[in-house]
The first five atom37 places (N, CA, C, CB, O) and aatype in JSON, in Angstrom:
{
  "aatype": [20, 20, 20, 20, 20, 20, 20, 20, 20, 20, 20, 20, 20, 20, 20, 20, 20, 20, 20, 20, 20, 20, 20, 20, 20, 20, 20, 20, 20, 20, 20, 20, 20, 20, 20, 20, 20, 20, 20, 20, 20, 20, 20, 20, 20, 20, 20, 20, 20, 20, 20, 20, 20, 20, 20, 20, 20, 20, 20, 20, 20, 20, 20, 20, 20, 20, 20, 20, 20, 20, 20, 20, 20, 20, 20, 20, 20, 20, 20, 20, 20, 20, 20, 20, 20, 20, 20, 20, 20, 20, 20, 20, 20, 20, 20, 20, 20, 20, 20, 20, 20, 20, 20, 20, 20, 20, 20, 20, 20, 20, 20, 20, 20, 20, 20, 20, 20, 20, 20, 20, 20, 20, 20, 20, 20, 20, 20, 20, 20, 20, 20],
  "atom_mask": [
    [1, 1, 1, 1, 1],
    [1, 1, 1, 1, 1],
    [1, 1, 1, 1, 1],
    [1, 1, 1, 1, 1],
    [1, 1, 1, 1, 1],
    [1, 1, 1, 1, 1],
    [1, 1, 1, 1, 1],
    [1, 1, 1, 1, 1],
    [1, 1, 1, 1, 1],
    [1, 1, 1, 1, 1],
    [1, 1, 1, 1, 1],
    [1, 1, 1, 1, 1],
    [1, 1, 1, 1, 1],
    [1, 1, 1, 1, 1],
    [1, 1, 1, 1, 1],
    [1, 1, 1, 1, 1],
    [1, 1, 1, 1, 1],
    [1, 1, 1, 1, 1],
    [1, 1, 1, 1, 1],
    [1, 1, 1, 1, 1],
    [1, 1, 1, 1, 1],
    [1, 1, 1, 1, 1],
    [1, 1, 1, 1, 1],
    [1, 1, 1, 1, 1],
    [1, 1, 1, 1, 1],
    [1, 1, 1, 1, 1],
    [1, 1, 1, 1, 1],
    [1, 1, 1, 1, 1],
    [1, 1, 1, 1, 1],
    [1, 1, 1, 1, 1],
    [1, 1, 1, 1, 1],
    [1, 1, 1, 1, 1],
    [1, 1, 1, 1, 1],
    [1, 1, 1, 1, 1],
    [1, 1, 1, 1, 1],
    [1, 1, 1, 1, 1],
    [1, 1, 1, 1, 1],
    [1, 1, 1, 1, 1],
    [1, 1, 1, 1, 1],
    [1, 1, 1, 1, 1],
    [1, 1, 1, 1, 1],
    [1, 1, 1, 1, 1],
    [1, 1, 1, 1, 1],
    [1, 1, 1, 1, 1],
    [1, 1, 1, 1, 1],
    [1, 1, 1, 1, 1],
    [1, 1, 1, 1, 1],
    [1, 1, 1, 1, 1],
    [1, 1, 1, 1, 1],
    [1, 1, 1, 1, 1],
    [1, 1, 1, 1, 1],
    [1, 1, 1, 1, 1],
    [1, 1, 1, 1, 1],
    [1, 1, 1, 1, 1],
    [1, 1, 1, 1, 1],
    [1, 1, 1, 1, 1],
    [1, 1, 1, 1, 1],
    [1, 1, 1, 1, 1],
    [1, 1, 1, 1, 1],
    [1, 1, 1, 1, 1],
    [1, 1, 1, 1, 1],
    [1, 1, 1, 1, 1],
    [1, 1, 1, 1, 1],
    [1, 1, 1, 1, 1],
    [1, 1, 1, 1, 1],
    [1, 1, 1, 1, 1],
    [1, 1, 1, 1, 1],
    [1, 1, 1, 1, 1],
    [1, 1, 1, 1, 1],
    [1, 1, 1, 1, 1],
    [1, 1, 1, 1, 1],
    [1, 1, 1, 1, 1],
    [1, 1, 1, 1, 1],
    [1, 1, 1, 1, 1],
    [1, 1, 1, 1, 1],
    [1, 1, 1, 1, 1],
    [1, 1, 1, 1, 1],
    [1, 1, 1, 1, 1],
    [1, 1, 1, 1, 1],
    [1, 1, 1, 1, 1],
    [1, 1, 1, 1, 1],
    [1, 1, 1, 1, 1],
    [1, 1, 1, 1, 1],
    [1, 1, 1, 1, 1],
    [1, 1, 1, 1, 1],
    [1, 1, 1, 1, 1],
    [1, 1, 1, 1, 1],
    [1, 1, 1, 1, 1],
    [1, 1, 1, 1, 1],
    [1, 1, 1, 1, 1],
    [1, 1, 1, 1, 1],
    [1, 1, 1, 1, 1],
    [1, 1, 1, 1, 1],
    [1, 1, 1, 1, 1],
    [1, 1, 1, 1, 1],
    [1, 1, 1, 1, 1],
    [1, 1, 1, 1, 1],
    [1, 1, 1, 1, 1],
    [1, 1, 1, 1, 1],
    [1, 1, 1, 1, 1],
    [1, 1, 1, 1, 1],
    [1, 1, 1, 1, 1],
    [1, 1, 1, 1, 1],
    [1, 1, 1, 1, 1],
    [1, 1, 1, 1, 1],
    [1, 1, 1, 1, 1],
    [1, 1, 1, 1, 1],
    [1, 1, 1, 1, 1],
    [1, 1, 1, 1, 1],
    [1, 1, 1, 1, 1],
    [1, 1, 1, 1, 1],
    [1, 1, 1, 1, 1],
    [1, 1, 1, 1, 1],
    [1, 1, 1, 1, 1],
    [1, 1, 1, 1, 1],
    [1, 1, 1, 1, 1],
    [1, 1, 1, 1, 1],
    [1, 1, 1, 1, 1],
    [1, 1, 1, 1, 1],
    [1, 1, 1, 1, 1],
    [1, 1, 1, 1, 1],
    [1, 1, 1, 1, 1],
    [1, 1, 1, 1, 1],
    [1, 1, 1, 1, 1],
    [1, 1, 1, 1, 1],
    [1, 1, 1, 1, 1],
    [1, 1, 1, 1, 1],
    [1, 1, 1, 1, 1],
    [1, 1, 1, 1, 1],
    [1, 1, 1, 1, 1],
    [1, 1, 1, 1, 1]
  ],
  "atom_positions": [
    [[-20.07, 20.34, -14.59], [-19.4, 19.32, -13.8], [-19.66, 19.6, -12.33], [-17.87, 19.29, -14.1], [-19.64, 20.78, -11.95]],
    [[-19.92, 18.62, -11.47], [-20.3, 18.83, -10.62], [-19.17, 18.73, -9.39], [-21.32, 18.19, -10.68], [-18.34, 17.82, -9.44]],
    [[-19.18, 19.72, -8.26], [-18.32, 20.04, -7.81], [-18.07, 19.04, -6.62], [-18.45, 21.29, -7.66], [-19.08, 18.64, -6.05]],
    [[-16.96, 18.62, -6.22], [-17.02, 17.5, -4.86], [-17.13, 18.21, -3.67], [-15.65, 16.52, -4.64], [-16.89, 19.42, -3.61]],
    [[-17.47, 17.56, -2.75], [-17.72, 18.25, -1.48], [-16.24, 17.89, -0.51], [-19.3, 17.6, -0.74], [-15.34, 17.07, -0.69]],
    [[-16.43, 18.65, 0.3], [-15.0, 18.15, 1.24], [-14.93, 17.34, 2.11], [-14.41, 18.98, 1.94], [-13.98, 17.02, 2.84]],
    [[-16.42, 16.86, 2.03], [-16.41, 15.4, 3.08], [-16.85, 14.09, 2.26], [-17.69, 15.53, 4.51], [-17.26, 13.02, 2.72]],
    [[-16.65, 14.42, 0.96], [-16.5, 13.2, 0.35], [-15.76, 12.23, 0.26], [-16.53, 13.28, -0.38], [-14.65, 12.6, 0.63]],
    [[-15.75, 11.04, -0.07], [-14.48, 9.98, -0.12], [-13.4, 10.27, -0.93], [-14.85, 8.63, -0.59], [-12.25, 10.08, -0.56]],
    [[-13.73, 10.8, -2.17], [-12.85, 11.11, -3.27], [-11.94, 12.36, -2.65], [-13.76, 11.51, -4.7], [-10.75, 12.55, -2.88]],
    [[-13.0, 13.31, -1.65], [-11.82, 14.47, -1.57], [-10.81, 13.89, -0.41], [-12.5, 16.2, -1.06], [-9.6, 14.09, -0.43]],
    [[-11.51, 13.14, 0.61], [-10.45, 12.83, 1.35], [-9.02, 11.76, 0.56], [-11.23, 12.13, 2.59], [-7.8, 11.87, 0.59]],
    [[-9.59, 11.17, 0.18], [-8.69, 10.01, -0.81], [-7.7, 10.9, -1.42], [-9.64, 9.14, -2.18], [-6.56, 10.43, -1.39]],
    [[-7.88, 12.39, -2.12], [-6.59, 13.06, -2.81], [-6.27, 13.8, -1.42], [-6.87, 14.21, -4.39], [-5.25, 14.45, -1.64]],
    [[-6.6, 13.96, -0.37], [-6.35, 14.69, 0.95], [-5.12, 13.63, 1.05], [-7.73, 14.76, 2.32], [-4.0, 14.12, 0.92]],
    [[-5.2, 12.2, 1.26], [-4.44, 11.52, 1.99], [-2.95, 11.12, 0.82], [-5.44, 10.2, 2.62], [-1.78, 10.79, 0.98]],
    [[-3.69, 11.35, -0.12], [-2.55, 10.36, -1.11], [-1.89, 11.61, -1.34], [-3.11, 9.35, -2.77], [-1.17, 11.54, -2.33]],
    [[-1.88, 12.95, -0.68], [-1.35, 14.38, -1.03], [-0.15, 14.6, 0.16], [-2.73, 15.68, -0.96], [0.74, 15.45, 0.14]],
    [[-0.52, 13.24, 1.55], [0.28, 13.38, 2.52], [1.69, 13.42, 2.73], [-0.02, 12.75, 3.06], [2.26, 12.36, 2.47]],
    [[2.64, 14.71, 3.28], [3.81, 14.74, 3.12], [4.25, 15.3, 2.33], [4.19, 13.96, 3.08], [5.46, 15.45, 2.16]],
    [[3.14, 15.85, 1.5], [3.86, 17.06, -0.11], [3.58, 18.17, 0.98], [2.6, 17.35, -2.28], [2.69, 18.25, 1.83]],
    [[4.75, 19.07, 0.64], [4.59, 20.4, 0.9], [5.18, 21.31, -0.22], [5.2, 20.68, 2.19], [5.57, 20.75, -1.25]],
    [[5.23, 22.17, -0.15], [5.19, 23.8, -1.14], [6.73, 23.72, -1.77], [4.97, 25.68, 0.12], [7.08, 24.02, -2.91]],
    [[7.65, 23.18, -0.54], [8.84, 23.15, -1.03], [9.52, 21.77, -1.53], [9.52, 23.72, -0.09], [10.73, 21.72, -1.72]],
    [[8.65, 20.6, -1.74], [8.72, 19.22, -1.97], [9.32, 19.38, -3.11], [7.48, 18.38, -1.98], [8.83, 20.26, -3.82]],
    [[10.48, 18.67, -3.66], [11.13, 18.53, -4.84], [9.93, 17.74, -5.9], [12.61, 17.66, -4.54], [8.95, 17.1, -5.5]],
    [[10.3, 17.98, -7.26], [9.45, 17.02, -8.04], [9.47, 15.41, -7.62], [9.93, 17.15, -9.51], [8.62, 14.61, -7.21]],
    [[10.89, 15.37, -7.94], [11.26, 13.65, -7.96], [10.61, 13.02, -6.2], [13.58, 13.39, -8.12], [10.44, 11.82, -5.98]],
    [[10.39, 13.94, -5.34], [9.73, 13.14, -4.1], [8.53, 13.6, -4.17], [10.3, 13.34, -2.61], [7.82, 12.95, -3.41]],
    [[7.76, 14.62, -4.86], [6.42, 14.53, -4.85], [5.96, 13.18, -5.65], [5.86, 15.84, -5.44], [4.83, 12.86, -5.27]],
    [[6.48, 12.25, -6.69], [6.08, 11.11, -7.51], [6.22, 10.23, -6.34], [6.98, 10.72, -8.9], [5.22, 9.74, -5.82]],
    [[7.47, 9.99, -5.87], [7.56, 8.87, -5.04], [6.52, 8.81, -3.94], [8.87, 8.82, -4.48], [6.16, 7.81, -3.31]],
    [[6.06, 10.18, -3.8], [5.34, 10.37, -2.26], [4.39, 9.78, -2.81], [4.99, 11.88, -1.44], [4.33, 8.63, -2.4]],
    [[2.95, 10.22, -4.17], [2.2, 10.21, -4.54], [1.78, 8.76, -4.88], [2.32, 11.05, -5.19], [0.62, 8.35, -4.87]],
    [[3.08, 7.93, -5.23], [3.16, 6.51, -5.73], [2.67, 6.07, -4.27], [4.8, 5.87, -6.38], [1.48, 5.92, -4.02]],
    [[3.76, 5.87, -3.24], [3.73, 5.16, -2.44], [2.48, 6.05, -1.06], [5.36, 4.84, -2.19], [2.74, 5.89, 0.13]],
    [[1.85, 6.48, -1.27], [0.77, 6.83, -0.62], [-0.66, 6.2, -1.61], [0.88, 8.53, -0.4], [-1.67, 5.75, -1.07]],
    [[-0.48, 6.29, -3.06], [-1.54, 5.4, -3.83], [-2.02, 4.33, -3.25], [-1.09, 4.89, -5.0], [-3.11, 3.95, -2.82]],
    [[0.03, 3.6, -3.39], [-0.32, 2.32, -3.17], [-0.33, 1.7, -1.53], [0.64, 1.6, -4.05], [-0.71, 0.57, -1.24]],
    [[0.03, 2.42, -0.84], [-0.8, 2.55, 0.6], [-2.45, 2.1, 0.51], [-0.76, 4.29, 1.14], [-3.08, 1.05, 0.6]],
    [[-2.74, 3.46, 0.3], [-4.43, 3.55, -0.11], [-5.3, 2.74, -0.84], [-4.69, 4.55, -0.8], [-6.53, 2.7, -0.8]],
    [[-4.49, 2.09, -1.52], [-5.24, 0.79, -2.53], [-5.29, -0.15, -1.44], [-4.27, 0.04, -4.07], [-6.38, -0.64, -1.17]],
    [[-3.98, -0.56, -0.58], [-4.08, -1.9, -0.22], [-5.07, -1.76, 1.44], [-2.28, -2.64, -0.14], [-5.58, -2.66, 2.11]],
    [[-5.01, 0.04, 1.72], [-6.4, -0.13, 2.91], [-7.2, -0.27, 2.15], [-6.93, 1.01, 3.97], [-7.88, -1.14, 2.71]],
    [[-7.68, -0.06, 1.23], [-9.5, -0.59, 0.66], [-9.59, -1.45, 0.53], [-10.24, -0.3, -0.49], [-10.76, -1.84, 0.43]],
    [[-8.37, -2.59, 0.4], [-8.55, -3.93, -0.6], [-8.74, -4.35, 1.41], [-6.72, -4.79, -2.15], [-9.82, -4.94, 1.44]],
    [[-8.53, -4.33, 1.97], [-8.11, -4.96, 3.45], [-9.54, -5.57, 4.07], [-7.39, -3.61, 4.62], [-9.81, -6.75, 4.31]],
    [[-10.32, -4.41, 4.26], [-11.64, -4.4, 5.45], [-12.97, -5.34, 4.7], [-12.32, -2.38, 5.81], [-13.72, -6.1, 5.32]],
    [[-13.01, -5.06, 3.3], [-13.56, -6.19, 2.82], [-13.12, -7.52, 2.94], [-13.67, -6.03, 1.76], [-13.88, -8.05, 3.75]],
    [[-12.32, -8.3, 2.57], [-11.38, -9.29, 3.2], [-11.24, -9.56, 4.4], [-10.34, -9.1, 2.97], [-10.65, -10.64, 4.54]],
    [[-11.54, -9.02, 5.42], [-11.49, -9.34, 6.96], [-13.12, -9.61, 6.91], [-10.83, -7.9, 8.17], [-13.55, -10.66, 7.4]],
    [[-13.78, -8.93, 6.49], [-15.19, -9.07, 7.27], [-15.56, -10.79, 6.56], [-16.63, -7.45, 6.71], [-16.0, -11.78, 7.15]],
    [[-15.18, -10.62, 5.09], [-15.43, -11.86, 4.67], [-14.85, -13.45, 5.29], [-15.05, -11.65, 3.44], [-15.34, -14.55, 5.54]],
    [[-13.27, -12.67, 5.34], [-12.51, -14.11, 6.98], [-13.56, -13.86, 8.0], [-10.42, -13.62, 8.13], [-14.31, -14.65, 7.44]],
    [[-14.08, -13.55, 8.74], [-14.69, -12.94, 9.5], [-16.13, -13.82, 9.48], [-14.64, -11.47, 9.11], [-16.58, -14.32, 10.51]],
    [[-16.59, -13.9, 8.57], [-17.59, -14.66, 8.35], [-17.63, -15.52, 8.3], [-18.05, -14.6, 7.77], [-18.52, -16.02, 9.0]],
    [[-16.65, -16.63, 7.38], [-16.63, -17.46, 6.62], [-16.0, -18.58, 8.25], [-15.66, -17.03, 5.01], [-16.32, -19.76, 8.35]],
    [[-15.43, -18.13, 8.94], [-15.1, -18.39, 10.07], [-13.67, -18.72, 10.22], [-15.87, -19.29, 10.47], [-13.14, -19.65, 10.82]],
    [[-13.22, -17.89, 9.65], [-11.86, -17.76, 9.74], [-11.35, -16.52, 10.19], [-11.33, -18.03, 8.61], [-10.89, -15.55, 9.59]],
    [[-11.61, -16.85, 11.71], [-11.05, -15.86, 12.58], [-9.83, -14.82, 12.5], [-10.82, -16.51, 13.49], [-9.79, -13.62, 12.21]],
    [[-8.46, -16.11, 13.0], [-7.37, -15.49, 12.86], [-7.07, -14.74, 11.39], [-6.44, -16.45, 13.22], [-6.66, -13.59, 11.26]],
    [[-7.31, -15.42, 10.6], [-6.8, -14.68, 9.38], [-7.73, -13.26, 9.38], [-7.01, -15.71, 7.87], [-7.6, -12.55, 8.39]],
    [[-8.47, -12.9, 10.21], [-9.57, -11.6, 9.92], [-8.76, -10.97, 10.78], [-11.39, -11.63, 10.3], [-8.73, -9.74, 10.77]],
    [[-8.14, -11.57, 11.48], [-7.4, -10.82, 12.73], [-5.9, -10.05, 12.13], [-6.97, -12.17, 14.09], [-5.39, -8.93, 12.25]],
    [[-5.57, -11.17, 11.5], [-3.98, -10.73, 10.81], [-3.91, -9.68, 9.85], [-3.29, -11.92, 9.96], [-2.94, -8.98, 9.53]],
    [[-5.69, -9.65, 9.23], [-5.71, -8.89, 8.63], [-5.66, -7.49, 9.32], [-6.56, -9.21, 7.96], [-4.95, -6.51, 9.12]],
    [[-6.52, -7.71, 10.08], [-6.8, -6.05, 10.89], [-5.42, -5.34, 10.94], [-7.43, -6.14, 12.77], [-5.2, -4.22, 10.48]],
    [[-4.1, -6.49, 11.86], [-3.07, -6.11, 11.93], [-2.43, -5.76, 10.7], [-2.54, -6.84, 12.56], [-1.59, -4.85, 10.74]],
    [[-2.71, -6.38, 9.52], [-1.83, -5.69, 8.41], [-2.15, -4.28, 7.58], [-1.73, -6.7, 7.38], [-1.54, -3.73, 6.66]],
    [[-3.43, -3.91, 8.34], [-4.53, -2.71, 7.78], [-3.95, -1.62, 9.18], [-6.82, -3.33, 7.81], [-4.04, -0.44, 8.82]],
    [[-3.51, -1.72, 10.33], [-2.82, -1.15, 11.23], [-1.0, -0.67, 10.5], [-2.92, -2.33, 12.55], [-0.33, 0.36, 10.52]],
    [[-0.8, -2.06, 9.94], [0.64, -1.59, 9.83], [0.64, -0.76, 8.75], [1.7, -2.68, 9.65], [1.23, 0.31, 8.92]],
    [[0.05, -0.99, 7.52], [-0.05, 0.13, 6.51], [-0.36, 1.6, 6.97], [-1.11, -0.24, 5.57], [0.38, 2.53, 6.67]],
    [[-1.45, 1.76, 7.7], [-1.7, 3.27, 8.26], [-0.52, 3.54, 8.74], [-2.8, 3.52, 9.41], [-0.13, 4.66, 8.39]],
    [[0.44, 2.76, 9.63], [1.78, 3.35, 10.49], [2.23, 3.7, 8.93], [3.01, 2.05, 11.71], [1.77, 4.8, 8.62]],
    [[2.74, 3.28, 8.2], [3.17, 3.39, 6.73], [3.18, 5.12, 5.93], [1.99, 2.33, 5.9], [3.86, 5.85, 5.21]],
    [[1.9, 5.06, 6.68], [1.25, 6.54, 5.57], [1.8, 7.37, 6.69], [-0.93, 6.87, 5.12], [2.68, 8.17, 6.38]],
    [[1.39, 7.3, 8.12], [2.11, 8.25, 9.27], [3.67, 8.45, 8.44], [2.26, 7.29, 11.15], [4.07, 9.51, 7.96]],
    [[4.32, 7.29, 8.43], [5.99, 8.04, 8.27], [5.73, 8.69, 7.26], [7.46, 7.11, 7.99], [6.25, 9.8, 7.28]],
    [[5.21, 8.48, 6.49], [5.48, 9.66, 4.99], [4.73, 10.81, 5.74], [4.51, 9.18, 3.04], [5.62, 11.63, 5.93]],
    [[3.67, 11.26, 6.22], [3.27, 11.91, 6.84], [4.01, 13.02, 7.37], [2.85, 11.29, 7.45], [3.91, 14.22, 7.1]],
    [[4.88, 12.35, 8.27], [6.11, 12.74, 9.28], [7.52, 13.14, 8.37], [6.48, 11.28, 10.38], [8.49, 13.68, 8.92]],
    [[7.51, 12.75, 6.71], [8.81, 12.93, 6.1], [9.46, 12.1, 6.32], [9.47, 13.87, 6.33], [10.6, 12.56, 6.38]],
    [[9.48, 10.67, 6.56], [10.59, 9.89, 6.85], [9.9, 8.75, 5.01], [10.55, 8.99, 9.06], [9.28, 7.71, 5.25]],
    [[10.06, 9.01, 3.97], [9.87, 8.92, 2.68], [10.46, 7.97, 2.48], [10.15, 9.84, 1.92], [9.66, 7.05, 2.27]],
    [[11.7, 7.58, 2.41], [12.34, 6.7, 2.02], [12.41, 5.17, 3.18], [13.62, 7.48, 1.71], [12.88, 4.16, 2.64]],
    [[12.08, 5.07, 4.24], [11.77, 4.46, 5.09], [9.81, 3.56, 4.86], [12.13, 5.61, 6.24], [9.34, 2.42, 4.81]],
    [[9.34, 4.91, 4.81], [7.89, 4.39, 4.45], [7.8, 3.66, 2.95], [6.82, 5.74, 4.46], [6.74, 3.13, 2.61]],
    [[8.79, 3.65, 2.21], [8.51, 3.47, 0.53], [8.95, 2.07, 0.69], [9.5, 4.52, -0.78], [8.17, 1.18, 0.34]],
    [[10.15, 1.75, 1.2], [11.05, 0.65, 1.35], [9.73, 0.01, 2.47], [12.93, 1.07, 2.02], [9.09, -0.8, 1.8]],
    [[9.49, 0.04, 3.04], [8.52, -1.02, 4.69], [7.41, -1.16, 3.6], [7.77, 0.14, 6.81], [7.01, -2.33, 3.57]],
    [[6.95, -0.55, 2.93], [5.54, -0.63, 2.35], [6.04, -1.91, 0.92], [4.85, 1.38, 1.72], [5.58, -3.05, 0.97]],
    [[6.87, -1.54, -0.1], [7.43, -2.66, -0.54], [7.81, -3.98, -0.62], [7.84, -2.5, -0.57], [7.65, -4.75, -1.56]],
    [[8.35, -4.18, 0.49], [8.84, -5.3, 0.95], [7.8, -6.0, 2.08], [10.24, -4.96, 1.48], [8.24, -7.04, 2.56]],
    [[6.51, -5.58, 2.54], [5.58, -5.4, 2.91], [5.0, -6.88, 1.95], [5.14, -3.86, 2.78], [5.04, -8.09, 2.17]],
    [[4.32, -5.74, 0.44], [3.73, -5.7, -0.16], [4.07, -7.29, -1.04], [3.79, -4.41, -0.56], [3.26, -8.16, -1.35]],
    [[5.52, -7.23, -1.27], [6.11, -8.06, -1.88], [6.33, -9.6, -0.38], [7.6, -7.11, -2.63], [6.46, -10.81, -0.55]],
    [[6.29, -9.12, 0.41], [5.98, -10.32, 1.23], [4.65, -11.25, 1.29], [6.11, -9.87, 2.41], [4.54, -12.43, 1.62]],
    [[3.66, -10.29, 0.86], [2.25, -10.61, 1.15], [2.12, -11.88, -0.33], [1.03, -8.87, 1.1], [1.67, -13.02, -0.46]],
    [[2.87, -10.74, -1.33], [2.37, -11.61, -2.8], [3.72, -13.02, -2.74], [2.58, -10.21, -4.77], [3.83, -13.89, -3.6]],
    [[4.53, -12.89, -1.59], [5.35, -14.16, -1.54], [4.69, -15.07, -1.62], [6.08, -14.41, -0.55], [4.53, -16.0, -2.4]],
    [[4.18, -14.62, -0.46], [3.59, -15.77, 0.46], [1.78, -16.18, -0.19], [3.59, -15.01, 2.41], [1.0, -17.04, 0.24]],
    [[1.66, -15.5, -0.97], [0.31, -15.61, -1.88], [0.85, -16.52, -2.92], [-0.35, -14.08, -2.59], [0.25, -17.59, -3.07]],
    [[1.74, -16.31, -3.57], [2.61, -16.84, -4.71], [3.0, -19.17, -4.06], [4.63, -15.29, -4.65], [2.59, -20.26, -4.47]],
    [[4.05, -18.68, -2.84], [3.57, -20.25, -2.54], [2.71, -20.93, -2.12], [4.04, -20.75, -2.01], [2.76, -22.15, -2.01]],
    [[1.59, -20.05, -1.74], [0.57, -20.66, -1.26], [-0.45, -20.92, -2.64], [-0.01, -19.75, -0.04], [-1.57, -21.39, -2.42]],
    [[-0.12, -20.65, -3.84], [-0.4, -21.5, -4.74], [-0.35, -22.31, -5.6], [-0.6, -21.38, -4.94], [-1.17, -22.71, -6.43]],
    [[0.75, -22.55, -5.36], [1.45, -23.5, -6.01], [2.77, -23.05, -6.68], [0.59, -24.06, -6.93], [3.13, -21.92, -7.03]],
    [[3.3, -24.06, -6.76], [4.85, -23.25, -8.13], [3.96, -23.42, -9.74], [7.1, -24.85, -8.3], [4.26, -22.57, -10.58]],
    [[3.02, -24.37, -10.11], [2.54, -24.1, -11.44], [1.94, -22.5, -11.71], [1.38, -25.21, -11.68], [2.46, -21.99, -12.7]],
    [[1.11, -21.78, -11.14], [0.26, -21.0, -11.22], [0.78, -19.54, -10.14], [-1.07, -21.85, -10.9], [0.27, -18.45, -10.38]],
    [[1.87, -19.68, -8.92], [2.23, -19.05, -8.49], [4.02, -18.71, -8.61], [1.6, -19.36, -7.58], [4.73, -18.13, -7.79]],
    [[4.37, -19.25, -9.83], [5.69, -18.82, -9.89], [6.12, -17.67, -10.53], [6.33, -19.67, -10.36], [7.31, -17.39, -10.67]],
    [[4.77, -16.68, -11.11], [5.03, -15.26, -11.94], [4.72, -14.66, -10.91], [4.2, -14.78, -13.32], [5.69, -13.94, -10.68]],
    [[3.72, -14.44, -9.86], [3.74, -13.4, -8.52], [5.28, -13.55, -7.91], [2.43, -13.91, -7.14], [5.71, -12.62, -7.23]],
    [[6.05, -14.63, -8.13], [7.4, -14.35, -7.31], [8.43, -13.96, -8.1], [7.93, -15.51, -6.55], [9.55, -13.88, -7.58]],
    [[8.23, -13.62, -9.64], [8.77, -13.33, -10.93], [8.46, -11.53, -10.46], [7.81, -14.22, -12.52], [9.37, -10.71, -10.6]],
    [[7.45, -11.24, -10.07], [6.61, -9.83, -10.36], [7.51, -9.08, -9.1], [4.47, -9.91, -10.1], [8.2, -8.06, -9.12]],
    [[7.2, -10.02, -8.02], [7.65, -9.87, -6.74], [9.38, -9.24, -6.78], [7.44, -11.45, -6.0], [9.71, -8.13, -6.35]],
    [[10.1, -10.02, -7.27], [11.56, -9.27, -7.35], [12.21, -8.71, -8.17], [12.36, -9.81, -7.15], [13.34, -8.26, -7.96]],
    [[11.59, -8.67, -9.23], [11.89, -7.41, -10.56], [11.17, -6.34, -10.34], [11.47, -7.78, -12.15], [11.3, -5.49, -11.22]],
    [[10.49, -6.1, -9.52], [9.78, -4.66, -9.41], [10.74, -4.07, -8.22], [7.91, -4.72, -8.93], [11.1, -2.89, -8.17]],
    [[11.08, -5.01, -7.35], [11.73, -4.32, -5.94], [12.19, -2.71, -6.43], [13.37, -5.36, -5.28], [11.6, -1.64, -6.25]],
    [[13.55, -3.04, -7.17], [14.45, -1.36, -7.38], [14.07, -1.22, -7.98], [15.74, -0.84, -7.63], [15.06, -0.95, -8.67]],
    [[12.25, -0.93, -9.47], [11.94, 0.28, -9.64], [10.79, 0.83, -8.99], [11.88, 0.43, -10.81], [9.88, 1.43, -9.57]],
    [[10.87, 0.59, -7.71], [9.91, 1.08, -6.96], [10.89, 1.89, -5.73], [8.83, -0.19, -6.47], [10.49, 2.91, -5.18]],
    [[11.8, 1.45, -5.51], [12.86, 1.83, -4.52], [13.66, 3.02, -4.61], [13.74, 0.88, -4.47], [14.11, 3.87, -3.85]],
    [[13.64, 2.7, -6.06], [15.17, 3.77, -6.73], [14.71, 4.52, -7.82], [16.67, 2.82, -7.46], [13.65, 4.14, -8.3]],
    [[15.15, 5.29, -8.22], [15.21, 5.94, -9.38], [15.86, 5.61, -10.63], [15.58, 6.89, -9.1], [16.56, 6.4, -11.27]],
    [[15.61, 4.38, -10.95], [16.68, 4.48, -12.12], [16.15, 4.38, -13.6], [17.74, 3.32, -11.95], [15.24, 3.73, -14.12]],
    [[16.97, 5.16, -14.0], [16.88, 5.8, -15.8], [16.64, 4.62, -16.43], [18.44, 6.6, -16.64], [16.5, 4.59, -17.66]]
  ]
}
């Protein structure tokens, strides 16, 4: 098996989604950390493709809004970064669930009324812990 290097994408990618664990990190906040730094990290990759393509297609502002929403996620990963966990989990959520709102009416209520189904039954088990 071949060994990764440390300037690879993959090693940085478990570098970043590792951000905010330390030695003395409880279990139950190393998951939450690990979750909500994933899903950080998914939605910067999904971002810069999508802008360049607004970008092209000539749809400026929206390449622009994007940039800004690829800014606010990085602030995102900083607070977990910094230990402020429960702040970064909740902004990144409601974030996330804003984006698929507003994806959800922007396609209609036939075809977009399960993204707003997905959208508020996930909120508290992403928030909370519960059994």
């Amino acid at each position: 098996m071949k060994k990764e290097s440390s300037g690879s994408p993959l090693a940085l990618y478990r570098h970043l989604s590792r951000l905010g664990i330390n030695t003395g990190t409880s279990e139950k906040f190393v998951r939450y950390i690990l979750l909500t730094n994933n899903i950080i990290l998914t939605t910067l990759t999904l971002i810069p493709p999508y802008a360049v393509l607004f970008y092209a297609v000539g749809m400026h502002f929206l390449a622009l809004a994007l940039i800004g929403v690829f800014l606010m996620f990085i602030y995102f990963l900083y607070l977990t970064s910094q230990g402020k966990f429960f702040i970064s989990r909740l902004l990144t959520v409601l974030s996330l669930n804003t984006i698929l709102g507003i994806y959800a009416i922007a396609m209609g209520r036939e075809s977009g009324i399960h993204f707003l189904y997905f959208v508020f039954f996930t909120l508290p088990f992403l928030l909370f812990d519960l059994k």
